[in-house]
PDB file of N, CA, C and O in Angstrom:
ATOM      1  N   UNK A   1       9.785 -90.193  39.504  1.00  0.00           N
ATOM      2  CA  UNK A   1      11.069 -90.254  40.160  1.00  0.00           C
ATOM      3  C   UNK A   1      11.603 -88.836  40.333  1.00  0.00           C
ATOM      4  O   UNK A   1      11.315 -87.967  39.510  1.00  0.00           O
ATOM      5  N   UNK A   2      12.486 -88.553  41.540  1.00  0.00           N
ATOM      6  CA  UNK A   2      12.775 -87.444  41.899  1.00  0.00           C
ATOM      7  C   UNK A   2      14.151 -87.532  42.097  1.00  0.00           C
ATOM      8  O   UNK A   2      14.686 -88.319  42.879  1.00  0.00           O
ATOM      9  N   UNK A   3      15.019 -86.309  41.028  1.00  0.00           N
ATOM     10  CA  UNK A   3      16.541 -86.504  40.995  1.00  0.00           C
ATOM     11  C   UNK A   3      16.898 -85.614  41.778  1.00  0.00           C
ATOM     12  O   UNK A   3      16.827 -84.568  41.132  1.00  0.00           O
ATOM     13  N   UNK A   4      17.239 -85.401  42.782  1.00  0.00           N
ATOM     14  CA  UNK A   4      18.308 -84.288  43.555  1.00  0.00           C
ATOM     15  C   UNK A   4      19.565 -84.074  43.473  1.00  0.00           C
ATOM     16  O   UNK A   4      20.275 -84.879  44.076  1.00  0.00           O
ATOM     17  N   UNK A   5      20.197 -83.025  42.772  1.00  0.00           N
ATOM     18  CA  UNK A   5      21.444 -83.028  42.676  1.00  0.00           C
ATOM     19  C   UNK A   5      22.274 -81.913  43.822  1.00  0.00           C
ATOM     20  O   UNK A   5      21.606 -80.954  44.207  1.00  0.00           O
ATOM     21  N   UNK A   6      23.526 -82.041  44.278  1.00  0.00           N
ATOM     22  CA  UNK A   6      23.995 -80.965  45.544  1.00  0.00           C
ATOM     23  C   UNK A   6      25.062 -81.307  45.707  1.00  0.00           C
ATOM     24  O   UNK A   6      25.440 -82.479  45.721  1.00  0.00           O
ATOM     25  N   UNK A   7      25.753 -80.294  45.864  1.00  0.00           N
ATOM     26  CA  UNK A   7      26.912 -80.143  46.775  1.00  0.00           C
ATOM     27  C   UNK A   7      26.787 -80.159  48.592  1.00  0.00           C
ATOM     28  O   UNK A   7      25.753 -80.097  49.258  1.00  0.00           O
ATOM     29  N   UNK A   8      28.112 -80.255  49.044  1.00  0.00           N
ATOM     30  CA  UNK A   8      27.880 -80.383  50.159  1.00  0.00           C
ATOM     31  C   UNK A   8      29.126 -79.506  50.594  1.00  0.00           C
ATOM     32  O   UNK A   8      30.173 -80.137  50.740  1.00  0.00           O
ATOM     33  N   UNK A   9      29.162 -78.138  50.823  1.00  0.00           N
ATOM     34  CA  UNK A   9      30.302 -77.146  50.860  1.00  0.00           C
ATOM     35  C   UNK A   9      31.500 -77.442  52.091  1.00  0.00           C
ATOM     36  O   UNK A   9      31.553 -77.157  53.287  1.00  0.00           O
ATOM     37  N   UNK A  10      32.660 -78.350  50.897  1.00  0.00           N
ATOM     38  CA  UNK A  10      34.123 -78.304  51.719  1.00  0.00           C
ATOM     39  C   UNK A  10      34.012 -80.328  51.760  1.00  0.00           C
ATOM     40  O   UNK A  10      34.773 -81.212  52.155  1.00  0.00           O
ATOM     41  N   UNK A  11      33.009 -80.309  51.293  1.00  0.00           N
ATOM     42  CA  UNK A  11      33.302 -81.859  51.573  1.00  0.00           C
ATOM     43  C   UNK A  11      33.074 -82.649  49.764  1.00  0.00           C
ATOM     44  O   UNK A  11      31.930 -82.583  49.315  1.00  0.00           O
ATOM     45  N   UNK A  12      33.870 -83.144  49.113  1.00  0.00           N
ATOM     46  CA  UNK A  12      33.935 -83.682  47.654  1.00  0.00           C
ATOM     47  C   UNK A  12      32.765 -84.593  47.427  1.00  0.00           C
ATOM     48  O   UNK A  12      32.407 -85.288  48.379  1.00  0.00           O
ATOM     49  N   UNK A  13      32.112 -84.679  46.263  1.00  0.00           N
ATOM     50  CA  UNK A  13      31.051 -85.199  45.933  1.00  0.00           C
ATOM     51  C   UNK A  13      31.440 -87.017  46.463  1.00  0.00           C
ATOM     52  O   UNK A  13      30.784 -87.727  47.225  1.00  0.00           O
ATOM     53  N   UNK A  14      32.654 -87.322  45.763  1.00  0.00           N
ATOM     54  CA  UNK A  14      32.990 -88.710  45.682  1.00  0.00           C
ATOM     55  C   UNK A  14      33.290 -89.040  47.569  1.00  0.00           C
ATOM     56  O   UNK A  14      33.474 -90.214  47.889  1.00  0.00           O
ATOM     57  N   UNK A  15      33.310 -88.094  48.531  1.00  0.00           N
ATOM     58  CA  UNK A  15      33.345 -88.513  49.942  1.00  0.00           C
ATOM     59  C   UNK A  15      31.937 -88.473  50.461  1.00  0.00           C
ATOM     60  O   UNK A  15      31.541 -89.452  51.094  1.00  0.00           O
ATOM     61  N   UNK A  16      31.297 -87.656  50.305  1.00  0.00           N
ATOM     62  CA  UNK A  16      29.517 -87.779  50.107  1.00  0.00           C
ATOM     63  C   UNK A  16      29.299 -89.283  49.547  1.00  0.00           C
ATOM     64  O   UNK A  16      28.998 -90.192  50.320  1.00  0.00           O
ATOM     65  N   UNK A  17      29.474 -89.501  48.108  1.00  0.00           N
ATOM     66  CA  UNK A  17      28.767 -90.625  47.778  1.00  0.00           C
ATOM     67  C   UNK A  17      29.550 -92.326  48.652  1.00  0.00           C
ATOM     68  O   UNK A  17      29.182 -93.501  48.650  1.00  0.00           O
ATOM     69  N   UNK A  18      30.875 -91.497  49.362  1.00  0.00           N
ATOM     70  CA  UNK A  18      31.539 -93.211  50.204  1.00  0.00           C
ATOM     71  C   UNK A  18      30.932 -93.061  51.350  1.00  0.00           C
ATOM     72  O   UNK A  18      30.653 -94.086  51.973  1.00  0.00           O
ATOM     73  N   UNK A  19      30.634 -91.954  51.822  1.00  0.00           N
ATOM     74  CA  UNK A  19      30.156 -92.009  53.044  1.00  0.00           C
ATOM     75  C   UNK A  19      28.986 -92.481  53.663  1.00  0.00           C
ATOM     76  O   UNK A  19      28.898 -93.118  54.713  1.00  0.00           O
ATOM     77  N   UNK A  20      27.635 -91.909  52.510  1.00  0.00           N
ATOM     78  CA  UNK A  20      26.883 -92.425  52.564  1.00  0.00           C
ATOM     79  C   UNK A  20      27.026 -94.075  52.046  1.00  0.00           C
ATOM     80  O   UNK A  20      26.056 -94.827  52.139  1.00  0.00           O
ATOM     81  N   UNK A  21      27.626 -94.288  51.796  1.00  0.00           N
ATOM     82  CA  UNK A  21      27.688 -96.300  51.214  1.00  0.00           C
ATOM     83  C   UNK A  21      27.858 -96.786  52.458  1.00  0.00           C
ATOM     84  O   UNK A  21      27.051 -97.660  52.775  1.00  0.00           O
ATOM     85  N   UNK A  22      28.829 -96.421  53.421  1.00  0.00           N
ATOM     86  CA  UNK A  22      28.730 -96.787  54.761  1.00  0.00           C
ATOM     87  C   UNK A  22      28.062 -96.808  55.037  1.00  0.00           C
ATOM     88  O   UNK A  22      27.759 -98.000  55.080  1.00  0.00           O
ATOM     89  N   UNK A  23      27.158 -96.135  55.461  1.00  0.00           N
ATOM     90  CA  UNK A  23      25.863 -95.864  56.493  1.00  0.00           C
ATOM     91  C   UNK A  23      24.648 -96.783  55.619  1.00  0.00           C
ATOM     92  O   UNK A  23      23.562 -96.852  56.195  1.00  0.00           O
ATOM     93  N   UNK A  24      24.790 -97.630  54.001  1.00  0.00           N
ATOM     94  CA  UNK A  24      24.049 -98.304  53.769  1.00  0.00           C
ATOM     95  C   UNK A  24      22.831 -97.645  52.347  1.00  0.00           C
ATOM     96  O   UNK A  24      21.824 -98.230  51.947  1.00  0.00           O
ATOM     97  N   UNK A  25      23.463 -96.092  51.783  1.00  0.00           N
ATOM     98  CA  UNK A  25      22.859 -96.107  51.606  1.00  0.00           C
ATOM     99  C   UNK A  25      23.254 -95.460  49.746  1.00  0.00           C
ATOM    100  O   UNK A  25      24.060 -94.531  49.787  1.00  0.00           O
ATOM    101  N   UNK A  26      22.864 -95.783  48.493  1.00  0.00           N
ATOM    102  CA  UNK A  26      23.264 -95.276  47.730  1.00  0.00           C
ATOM    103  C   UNK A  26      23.343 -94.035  46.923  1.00  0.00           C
ATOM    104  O   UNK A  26      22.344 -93.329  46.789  1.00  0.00           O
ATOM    105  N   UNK A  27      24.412 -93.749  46.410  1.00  0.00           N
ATOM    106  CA  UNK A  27      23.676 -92.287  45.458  1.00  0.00           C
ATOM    107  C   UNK A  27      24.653 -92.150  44.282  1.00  0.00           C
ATOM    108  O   UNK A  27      25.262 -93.202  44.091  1.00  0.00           O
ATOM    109  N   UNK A  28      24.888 -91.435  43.672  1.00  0.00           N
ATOM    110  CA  UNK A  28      26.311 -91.261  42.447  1.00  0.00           C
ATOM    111  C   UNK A  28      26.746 -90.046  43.154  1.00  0.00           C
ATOM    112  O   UNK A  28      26.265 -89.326  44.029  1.00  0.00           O
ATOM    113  N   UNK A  29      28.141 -90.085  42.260  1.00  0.00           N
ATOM    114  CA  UNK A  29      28.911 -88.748  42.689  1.00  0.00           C
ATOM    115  C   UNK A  29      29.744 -88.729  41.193  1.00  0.00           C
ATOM    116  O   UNK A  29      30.198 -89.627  40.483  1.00  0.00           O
ATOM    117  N   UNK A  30      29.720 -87.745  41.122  1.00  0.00           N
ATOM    118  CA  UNK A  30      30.662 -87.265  39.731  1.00  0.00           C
ATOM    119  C   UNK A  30      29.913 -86.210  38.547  1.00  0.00           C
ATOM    120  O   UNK A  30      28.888 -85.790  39.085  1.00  0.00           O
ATOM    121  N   UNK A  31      30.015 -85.734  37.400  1.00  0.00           N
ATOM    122  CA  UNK A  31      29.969 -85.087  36.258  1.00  0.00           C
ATOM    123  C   UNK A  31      28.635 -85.544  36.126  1.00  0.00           C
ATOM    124  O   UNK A  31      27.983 -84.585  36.538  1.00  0.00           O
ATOM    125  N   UNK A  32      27.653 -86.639  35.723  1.00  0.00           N
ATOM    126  CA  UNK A  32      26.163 -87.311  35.453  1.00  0.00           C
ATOM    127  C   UNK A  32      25.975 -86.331  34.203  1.00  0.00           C
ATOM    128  O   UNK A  32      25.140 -85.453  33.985  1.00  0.00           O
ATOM    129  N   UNK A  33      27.198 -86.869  33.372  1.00  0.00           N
ATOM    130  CA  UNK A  33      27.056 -86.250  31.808  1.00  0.00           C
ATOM    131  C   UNK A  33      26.884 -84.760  31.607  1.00  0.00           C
ATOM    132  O   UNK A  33      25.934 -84.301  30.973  1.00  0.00           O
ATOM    133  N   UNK A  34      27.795 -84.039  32.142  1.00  0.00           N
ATOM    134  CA  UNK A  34      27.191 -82.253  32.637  1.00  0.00           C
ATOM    135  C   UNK A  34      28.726 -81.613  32.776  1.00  0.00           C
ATOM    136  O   UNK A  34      28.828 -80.482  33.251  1.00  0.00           O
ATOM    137  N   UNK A  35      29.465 -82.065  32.517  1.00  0.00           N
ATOM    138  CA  UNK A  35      30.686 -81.724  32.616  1.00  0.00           C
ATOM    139  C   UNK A  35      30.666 -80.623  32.120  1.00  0.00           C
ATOM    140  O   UNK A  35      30.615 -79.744  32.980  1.00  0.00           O
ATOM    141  N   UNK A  36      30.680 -80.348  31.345  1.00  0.00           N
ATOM    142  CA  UNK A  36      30.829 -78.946  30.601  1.00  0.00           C
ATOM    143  C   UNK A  36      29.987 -77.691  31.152  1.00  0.00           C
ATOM    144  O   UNK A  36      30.290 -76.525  30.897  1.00  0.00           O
ATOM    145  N   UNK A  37      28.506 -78.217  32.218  1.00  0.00           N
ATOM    146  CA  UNK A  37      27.927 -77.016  32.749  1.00  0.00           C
ATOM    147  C   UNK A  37      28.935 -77.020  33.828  1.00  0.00           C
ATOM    148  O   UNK A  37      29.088 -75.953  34.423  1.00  0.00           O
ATOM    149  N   UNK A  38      29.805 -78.258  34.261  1.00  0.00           N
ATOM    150  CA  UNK A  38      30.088 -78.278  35.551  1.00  0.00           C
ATOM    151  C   UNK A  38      31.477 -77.535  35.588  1.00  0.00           C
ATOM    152  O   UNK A  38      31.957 -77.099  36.634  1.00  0.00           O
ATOM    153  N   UNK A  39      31.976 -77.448  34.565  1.00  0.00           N
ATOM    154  CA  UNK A  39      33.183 -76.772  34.139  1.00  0.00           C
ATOM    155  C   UNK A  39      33.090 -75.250  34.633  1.00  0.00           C
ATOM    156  O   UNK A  39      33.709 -74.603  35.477  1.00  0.00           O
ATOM    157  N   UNK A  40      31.868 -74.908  33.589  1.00  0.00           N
ATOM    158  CA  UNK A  40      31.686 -73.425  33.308  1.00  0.00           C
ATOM    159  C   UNK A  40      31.076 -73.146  34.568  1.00  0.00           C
ATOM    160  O   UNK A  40      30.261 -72.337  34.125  1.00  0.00           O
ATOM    161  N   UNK A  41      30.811 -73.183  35.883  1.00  0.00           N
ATOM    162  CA  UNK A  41      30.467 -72.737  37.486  1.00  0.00           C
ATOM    163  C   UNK A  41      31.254 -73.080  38.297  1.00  0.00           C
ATOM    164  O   UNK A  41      31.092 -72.619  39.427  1.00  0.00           O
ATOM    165  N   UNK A  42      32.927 -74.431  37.955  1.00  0.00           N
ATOM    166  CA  UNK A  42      33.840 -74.006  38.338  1.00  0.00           C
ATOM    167  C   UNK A  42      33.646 -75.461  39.449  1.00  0.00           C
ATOM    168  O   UNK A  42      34.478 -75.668  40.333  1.00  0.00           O
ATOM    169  N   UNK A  43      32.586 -76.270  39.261  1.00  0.00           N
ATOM    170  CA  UNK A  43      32.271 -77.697  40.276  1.00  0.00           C
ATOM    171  C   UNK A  43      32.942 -78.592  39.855  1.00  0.00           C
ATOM    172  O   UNK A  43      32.773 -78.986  38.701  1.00  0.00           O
ATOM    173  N   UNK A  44      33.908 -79.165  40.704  1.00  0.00           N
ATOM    174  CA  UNK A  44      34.442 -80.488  40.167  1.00  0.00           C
ATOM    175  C   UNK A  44      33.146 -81.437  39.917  1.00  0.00           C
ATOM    176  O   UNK A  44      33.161 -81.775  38.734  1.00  0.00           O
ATOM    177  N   UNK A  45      32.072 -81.970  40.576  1.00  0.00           N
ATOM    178  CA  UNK A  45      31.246 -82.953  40.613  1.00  0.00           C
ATOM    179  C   UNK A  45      30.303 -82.492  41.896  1.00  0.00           C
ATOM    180  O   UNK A  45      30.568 -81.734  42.830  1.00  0.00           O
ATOM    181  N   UNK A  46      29.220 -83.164  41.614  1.00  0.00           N
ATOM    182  CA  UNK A  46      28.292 -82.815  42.483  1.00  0.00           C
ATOM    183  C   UNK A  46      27.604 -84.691  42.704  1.00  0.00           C
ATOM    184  O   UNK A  46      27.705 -85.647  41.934  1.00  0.00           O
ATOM    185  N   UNK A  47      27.038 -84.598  43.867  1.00  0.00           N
ATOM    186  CA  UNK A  47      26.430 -85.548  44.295  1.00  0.00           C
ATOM    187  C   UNK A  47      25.272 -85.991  43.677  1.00  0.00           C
ATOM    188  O   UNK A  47      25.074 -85.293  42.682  1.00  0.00           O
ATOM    189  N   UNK A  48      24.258 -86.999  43.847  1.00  0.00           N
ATOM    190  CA  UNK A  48      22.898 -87.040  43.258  1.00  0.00           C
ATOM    191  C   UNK A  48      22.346 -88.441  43.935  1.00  0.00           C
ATOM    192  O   UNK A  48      22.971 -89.492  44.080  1.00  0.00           O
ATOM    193  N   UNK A  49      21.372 -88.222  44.200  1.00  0.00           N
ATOM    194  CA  UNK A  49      20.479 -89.145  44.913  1.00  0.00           C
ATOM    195  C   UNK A  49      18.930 -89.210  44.429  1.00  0.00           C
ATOM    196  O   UNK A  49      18.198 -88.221  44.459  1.00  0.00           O
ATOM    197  N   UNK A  50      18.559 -90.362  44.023  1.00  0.00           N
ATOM    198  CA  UNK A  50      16.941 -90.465  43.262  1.00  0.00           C
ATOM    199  C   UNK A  50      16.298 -91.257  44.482  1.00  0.00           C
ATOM    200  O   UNK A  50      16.602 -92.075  45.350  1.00  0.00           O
ATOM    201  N   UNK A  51      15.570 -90.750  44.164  1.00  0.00           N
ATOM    202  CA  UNK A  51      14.120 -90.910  44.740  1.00  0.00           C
ATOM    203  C   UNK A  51      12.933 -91.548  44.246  1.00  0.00           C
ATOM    204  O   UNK A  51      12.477 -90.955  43.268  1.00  0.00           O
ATOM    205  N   UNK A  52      12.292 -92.544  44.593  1.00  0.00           N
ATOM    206  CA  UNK A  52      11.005 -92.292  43.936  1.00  0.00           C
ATOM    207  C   UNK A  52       9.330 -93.025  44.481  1.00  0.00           C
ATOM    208  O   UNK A  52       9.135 -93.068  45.695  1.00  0.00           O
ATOM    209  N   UNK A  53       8.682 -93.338  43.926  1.00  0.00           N
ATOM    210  CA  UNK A  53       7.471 -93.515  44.478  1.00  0.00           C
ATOM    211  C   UNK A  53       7.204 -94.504  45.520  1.00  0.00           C
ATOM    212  O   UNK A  53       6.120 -94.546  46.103  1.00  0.00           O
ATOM    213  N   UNK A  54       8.272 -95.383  45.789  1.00  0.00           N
ATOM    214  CA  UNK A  54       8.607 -96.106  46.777  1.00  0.00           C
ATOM    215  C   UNK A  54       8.913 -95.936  48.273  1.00  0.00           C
ATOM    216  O   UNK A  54       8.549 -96.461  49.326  1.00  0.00           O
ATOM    217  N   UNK A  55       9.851 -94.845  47.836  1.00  0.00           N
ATOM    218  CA  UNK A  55      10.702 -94.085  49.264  1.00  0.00           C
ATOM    219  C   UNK A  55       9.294 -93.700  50.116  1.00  0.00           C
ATOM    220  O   UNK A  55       8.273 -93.093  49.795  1.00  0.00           O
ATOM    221  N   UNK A  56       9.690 -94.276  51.210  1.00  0.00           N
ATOM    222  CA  UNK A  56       9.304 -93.237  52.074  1.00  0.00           C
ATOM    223  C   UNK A  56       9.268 -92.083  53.289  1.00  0.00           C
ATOM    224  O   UNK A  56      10.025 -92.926  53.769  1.00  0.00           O
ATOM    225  N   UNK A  57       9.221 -91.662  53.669  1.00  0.00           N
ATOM    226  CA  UNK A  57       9.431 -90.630  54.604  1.00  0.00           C
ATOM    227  C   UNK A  57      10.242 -91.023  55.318  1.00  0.00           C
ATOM    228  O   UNK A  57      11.173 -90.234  55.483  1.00  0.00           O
ATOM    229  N   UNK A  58      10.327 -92.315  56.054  1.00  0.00           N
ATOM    230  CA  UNK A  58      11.343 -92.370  56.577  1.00  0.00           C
ATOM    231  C   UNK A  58      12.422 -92.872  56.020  1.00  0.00           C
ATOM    232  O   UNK A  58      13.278 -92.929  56.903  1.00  0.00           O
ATOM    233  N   UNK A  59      12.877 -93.303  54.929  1.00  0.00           N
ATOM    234  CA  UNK A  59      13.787 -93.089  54.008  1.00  0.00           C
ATOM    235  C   UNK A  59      14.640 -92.283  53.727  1.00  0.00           C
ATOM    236  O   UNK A  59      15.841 -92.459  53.525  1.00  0.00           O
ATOM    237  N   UNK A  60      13.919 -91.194  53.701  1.00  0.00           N
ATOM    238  CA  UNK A  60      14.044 -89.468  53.413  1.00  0.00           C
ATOM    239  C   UNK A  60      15.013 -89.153  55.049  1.00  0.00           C
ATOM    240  O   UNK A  60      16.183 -88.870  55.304  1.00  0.00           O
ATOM    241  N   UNK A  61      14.110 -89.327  55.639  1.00  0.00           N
ATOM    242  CA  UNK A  61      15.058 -88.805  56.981  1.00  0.00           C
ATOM    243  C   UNK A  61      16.008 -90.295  57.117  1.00  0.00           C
ATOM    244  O   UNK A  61      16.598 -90.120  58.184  1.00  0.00           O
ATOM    245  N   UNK A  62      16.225 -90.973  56.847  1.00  0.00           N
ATOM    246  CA  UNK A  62      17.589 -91.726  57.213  1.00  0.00           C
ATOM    247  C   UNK A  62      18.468 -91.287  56.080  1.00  0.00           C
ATOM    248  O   UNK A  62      19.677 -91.142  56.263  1.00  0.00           O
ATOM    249  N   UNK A  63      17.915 -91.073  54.932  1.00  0.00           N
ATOM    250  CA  UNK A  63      19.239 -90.288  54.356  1.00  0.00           C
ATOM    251  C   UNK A  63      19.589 -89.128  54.789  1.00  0.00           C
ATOM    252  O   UNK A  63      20.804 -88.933  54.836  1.00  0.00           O
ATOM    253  N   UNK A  64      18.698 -88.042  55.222  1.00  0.00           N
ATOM    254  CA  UNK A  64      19.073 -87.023  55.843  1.00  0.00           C
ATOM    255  C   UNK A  64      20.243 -87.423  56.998  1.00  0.00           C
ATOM    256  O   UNK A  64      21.468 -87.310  56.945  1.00  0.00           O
ATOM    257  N   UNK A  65      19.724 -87.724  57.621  1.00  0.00           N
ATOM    258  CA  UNK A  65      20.603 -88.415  59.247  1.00  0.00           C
ATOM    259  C   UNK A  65      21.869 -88.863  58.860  1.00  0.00           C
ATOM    260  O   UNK A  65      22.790 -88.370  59.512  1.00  0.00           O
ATOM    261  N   UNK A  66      22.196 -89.702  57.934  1.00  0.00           N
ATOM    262  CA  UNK A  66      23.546 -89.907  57.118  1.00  0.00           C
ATOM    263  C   UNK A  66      24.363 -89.237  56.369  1.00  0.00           C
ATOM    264  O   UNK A  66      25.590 -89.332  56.337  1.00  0.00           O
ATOM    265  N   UNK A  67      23.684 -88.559  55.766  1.00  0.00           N
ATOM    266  CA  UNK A  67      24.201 -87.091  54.886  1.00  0.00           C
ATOM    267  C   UNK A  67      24.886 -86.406  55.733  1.00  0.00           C
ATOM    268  O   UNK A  67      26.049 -86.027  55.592  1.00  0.00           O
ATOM    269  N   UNK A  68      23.833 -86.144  57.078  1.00  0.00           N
ATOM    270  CA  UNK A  68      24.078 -84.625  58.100  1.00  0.00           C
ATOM    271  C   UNK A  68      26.229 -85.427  58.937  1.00  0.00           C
ATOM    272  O   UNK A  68      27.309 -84.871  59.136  1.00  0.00           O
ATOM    273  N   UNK A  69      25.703 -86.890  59.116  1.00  0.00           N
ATOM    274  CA  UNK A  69      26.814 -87.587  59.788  1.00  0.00           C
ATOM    275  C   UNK A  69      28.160 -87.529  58.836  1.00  0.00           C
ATOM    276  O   UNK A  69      29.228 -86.948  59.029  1.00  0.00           O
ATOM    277  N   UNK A  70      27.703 -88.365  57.713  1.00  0.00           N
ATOM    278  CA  UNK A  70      28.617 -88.171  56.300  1.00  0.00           C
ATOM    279  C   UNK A  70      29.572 -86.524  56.348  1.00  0.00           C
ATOM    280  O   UNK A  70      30.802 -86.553  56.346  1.00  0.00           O
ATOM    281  N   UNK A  71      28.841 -85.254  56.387  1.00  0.00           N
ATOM    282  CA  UNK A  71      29.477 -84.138  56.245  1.00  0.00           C
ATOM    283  C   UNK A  71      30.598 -84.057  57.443  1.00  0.00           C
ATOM    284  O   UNK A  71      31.828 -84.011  57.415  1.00  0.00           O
ATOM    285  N   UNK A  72      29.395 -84.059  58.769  1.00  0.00           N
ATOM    286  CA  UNK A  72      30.678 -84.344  60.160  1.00  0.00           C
ATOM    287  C   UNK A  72      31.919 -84.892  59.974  1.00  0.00           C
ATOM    288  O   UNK A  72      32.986 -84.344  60.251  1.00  0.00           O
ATOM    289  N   UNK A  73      31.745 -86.136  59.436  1.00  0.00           N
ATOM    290  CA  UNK A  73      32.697 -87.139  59.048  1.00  0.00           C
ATOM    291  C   UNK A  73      34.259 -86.549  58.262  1.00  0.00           C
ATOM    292  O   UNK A  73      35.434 -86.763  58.558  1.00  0.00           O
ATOM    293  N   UNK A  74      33.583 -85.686  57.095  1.00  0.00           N
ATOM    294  CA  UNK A  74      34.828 -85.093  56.026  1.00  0.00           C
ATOM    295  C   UNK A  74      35.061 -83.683  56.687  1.00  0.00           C
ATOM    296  O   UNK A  74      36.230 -83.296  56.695  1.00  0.00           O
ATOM    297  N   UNK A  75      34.394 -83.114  57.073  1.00  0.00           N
ATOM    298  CA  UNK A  75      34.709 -81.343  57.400  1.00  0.00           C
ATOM    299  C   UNK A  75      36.114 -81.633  58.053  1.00  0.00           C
ATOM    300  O   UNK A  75      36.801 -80.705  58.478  1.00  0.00           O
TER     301      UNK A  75
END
């Protein structure tokens, strides 16, 4: 399994993780027990989306495609 964690600059983790729910698709948003690194670099929360031996490629690009829409959406 493959964890990706990210920001998405100017747009809040928790509008990332609603946005993508629209478009169908899941991920977390918040602290993921790290608060304290997340403190000390000054991040309210960061996004995170898993992955794993299932997904496939085109998976990958429909979350991309939603993500890229998702940001449009909040900027």
């Amino acid at each position: 399994m493959a964890i990706v964690s990210f920001v998405a600059d100017g747009v809040h983790p928790h509008d990332v993780a609603t946005g993508l729910d629209v478009e169908g698709i899941a991920i977390r948003g918040g602290h993921h027990c790290t608060q304290p690194l997340m403190a000390r670099f000054g991040i309210p929360a960061t996004a995170r989306a898993s992955f794993a031996m299932y997904n496939t490629t085109a998976d990958v690009d429909t979350f991309v495609a939603a993500l890229k829409k998702t940001i449009q959406v909040f900027r």
